[in-house]
C-alpha positions as CSV (number, residue, x, y, z in Angstrom):
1,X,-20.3,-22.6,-0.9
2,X,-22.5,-19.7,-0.5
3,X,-25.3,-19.9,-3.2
4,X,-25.3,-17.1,-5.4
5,X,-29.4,-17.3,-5.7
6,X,-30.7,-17.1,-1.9
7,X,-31.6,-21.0,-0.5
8,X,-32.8,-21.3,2.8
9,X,-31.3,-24.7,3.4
10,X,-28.1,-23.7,2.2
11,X,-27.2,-20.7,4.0
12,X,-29.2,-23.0,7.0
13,X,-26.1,-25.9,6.9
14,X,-23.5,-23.2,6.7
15,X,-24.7,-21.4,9.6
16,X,-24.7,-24.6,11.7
17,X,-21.2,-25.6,10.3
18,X,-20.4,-22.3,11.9
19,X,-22.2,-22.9,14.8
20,X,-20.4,-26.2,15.8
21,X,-16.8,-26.0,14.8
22,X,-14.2,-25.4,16.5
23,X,-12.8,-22.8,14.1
24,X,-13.3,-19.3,15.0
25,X,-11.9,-17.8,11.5
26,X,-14.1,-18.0,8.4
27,X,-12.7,-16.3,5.3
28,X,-15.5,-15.2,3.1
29,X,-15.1,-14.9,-0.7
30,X,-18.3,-13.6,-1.8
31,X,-19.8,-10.5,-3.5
32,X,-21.9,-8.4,-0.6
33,X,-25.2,-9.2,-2.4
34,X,-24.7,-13.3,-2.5
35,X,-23.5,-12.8,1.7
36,X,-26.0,-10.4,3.2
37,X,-28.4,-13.1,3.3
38,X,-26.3,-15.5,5.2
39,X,-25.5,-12.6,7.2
40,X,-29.0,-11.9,8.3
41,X,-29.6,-15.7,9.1
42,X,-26.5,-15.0,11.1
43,X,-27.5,-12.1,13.2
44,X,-30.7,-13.6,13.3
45,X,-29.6,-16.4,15.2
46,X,-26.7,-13.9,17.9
47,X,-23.6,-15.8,16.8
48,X,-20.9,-13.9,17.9
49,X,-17.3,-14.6,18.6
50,X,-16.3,-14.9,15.1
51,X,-13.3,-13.6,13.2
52,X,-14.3,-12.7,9.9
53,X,-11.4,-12.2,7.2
54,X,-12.8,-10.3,4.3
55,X,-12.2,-10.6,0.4
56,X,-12.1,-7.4,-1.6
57,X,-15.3,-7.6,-2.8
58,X,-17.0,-7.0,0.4
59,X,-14.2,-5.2,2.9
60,X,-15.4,-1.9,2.3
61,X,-19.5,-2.7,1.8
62,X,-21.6,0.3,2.6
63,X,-24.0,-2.2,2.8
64,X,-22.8,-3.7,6.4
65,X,-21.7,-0.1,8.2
66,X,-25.0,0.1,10.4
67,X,-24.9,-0.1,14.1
68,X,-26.6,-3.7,14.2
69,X,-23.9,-5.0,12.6
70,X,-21.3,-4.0,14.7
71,X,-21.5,-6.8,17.3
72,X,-21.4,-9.2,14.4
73,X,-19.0,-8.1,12.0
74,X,-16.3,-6.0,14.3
75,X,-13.3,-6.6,13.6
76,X,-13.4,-7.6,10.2
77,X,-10.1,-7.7,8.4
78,X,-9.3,-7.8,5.0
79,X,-7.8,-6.7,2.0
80,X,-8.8,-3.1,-0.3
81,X,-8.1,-1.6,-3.4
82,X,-5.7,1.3,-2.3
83,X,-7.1,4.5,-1.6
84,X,-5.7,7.7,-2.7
85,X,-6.2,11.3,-3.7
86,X,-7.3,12.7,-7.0
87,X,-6.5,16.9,-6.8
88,X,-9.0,18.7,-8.4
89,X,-12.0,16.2,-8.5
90,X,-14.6,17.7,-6.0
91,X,-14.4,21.2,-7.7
92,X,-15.2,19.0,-10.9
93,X,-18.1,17.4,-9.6
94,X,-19.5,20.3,-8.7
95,X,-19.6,21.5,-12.6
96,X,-20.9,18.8,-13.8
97,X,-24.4,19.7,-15.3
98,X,-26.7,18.9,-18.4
99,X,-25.8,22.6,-19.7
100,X,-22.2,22.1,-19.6
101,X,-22.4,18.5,-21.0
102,X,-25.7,18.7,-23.2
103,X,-25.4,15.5,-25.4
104,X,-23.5,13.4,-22.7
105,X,-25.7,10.9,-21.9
106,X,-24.0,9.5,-19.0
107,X,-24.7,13.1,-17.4
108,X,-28.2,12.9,-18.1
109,X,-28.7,9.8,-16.0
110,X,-26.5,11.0,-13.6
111,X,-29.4,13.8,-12.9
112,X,-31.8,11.4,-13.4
113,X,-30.2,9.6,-10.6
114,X,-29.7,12.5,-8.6
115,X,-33.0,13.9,-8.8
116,X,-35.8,11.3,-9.8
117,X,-35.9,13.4,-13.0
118,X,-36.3,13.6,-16.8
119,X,-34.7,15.9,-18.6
120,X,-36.4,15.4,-21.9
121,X,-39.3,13.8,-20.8
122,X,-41.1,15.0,-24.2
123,X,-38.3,13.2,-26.5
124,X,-38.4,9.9,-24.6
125,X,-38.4,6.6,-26.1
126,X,-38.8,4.9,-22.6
127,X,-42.2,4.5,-20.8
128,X,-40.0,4.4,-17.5
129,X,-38.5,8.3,-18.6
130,X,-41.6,9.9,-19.8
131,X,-43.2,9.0,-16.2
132,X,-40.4,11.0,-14.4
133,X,-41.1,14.7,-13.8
134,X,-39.2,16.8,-15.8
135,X,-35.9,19.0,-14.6
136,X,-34.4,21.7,-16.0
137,X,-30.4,20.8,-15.7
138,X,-29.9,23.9,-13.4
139,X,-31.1,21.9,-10.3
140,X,-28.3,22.7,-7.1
141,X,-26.4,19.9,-5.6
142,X,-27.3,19.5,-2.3
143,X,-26.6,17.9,0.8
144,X,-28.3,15.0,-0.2
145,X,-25.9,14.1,-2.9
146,X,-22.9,13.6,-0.5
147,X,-22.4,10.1,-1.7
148,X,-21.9,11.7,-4.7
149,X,-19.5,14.4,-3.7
150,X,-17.7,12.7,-1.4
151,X,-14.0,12.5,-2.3
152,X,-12.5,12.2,0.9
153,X,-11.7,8.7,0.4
154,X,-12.0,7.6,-3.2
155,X,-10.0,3.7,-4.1
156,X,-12.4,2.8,-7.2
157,X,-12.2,6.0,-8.8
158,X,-9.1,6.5,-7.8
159,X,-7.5,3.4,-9.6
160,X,-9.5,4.4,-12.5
161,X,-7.7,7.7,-12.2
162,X,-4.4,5.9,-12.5
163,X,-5.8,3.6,-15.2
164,X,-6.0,7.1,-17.4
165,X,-2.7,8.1,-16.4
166,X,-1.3,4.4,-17.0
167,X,-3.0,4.9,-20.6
168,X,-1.7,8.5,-21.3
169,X,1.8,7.5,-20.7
170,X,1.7,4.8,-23.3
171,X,0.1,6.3,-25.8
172,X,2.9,9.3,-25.3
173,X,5.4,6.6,-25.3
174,X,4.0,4.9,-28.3
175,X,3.4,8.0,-30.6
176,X,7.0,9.4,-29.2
177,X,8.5,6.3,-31.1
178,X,11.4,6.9,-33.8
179,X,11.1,5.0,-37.1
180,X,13.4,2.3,-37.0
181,X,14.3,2.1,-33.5
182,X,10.6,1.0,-32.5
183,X,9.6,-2.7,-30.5
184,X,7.9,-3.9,-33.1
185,X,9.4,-6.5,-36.6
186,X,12.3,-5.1,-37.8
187,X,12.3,-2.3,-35.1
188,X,9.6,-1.1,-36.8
189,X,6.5,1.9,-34.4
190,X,3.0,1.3,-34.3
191,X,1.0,3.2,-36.4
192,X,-0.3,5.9,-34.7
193,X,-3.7,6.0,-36.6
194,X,-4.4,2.5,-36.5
195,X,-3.3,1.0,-32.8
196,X,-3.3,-2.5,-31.9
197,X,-4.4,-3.6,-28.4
198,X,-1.1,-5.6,-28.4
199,X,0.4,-2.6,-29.2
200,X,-0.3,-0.6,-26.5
201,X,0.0,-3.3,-24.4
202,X,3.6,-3.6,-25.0
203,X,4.4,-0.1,-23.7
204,X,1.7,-0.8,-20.7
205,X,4.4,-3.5,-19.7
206,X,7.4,-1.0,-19.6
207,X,5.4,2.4,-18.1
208,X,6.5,3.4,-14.9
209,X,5.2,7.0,-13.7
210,X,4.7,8.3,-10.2
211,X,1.2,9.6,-9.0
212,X,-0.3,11.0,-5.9
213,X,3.0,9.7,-4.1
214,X,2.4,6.4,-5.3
215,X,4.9,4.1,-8.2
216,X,3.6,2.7,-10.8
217,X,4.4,-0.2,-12.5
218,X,3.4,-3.3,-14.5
219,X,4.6,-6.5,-15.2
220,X,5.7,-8.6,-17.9
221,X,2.3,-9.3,-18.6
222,X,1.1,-6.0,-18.2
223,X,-0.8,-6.6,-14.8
224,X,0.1,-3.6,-12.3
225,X,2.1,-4.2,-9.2
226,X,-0.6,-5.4,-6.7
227,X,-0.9,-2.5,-3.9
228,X,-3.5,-2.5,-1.3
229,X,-4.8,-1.0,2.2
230,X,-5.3,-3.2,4.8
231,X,-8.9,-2.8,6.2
232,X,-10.5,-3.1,9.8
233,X,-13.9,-2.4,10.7
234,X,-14.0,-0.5,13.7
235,X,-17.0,1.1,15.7
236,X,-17.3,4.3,15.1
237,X,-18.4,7.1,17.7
238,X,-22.5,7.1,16.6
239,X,-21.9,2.9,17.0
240,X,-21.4,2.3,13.4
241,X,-19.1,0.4,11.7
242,X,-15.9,2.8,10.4
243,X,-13.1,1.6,7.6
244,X,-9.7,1.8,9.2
245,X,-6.8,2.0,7.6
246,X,-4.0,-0.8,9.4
247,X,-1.7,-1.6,7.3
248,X,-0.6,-2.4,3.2
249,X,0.5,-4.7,1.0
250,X,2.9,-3.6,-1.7
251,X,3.8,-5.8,-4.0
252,X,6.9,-3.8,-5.6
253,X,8.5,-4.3,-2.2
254,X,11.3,-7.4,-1.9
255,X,10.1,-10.6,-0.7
256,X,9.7,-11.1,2.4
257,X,8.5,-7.3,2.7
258,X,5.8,-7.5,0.7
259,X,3.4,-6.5,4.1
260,X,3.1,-4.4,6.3
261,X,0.3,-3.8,9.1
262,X,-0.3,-1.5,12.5
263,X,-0.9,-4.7,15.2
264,X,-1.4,-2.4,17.6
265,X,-4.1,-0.3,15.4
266,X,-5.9,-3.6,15.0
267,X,-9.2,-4.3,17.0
268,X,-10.7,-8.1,16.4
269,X,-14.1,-9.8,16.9
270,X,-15.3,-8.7,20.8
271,X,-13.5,-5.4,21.0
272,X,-10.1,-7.2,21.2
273,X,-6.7,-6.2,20.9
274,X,-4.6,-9.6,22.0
275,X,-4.7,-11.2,18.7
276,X,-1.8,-11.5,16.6
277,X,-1.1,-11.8,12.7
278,X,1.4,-14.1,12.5
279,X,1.5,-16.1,9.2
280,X,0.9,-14.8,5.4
281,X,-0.9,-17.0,3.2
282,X,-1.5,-17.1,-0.4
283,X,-4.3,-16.9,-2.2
284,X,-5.7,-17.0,-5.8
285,X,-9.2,-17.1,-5.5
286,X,-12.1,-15.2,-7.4
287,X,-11.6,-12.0,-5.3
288,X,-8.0,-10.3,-6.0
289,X,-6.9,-10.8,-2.9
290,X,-3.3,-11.6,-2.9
291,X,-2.8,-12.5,0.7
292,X,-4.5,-13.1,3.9
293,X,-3.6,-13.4,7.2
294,X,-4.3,-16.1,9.8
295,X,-5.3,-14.5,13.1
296,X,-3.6,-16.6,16.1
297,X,-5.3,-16.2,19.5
298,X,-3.7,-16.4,23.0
């Protein structure tokens, strides 16, 4: 069990399990900021050979994308929130500003964020505020804030994106209702002034909508269809470590069906290409992380 609060002999007796077993597969459920530790103990000590499988709470970590961690870490497999495309966001970001938005207050520490900045340094209540130079609102994003305008490949935002849609499409199904042919006791509608959570979560359960070229749906407990991109880490041409796309899970498909990944797309600990995905395992751990695959070598 990786400690969540760094301890020395911990990680120590994990990294010596590691060192001495036979198995060369070690599935890692862990946030990033609990496993970088072990990770440094790790690299510290140049064991290599290791196939990690990754939960989605750490496949896609920024954190572990340097060159140094390449030798380590390549080959990395694991399971992602699906990525997709949100039309229209990056020409958003881009007109995002105090002056558009001047009592949003999530806006204002977005430029704080941006800029090391205060924009009412005069009206603070905060020591931590008042200490920041002040900023007009009219500051130019700039190269700099890529992380920020990056929308090449957005999966959080993106699902969040879905989650709105998911929430319009209720709500229009919900307010659309005819008195007495509604859901509810004695086919009564929900009020629309006064919602219920279990309201809404009925017609959650029954939404289907398409997006982005992507289904929709939920279950009976309201819980969307799991869908997910199948992640590799591959080196990338400055030596880094890149995100590659291999594969997905769907769970709207039929049994059986459920995944689907590139073998041949797939490179594995050492620069490999002759290991083979052979058996689907479930799993309902921490991480939602439906299934895993367990790498068979020649």
């Amino acid at each position: 069990m990786i400690p969540k609060v760094y301890n020395q002999v911990r990680v120590q007796e994990i990294i010596n399990i590691m060192k001495h077993s036979s198995a060369r597969v070690v599935v890692v459920f862990s946030g990033e900021g609990e496993l970088n530790p072990l990770l440094n103990v790790y690299m510290s000590q140049n064991i290599t050979g290791i196939q990690w499988i990754a939960c989605l709470a750490w496949v896609t970590a920024s954190l572990f994308t340097g060159s140094e961690f390449y030798p380590f870490l390549g080959g990395t497999i694991g399971f992602s929130v699906r990525q997709g495309q949100i039309p229209g966001l990056g020409d958003y970001l881009m007109s995002v500003n105090p002056l558009r938005y001047p009592s949003n207050p999530l806006v204002h520490e977005l430029w704080g964020a941006l800029y090391g900045c205060s924009l009412y340094p005069s009206s603070s209540s905060t020591q931590a505020s008042s200490q920041l130079p002040p900023c007009t609102g009219l500051e130019p994003l700039q190269e700099q804030h890529s992380a920020y305008l990056n929308t090449s490949s957005p999966r959080v935002s993106y699902n969040v994106y879905k989650a709105v849609y998911a929430i319009a499409h209720s709500l229009h199904n919900l307010i659309s209702c005819k008195p007495g042919k509604g859901p509810f006791h004695n086919s009564s509608c929900a009020d629309a002034t006064n919602i219920q959570p279990w309201q809404l979560q009925h017609y959650i359960q029954e939404v289907s909508f398409t997006i982005s070229g992507e289904e929709v749906n939920f279950d009976a407990q309201g819980d969307a269809v799991p869908s997910y991109d199948v992640i590799n880490w591959q080196r990338g041409a400055a030596g880094n470590i890149e995100f590659v796309n291999v594969g997905r899970f769907d769970g709207a498909k039929q049994s059986g069906k459920e995944l689907f990944i590139q073998e041949e797309a797939i490179v594995w600990t050492g620069h490999q290409r002759e290991a083979s995905c052979t058996q689907c395992v479930f799993q309902y751990m921490q991480c939602p992380l439906l299934k895993f695959c367990r790498v068979k070598w020649r």
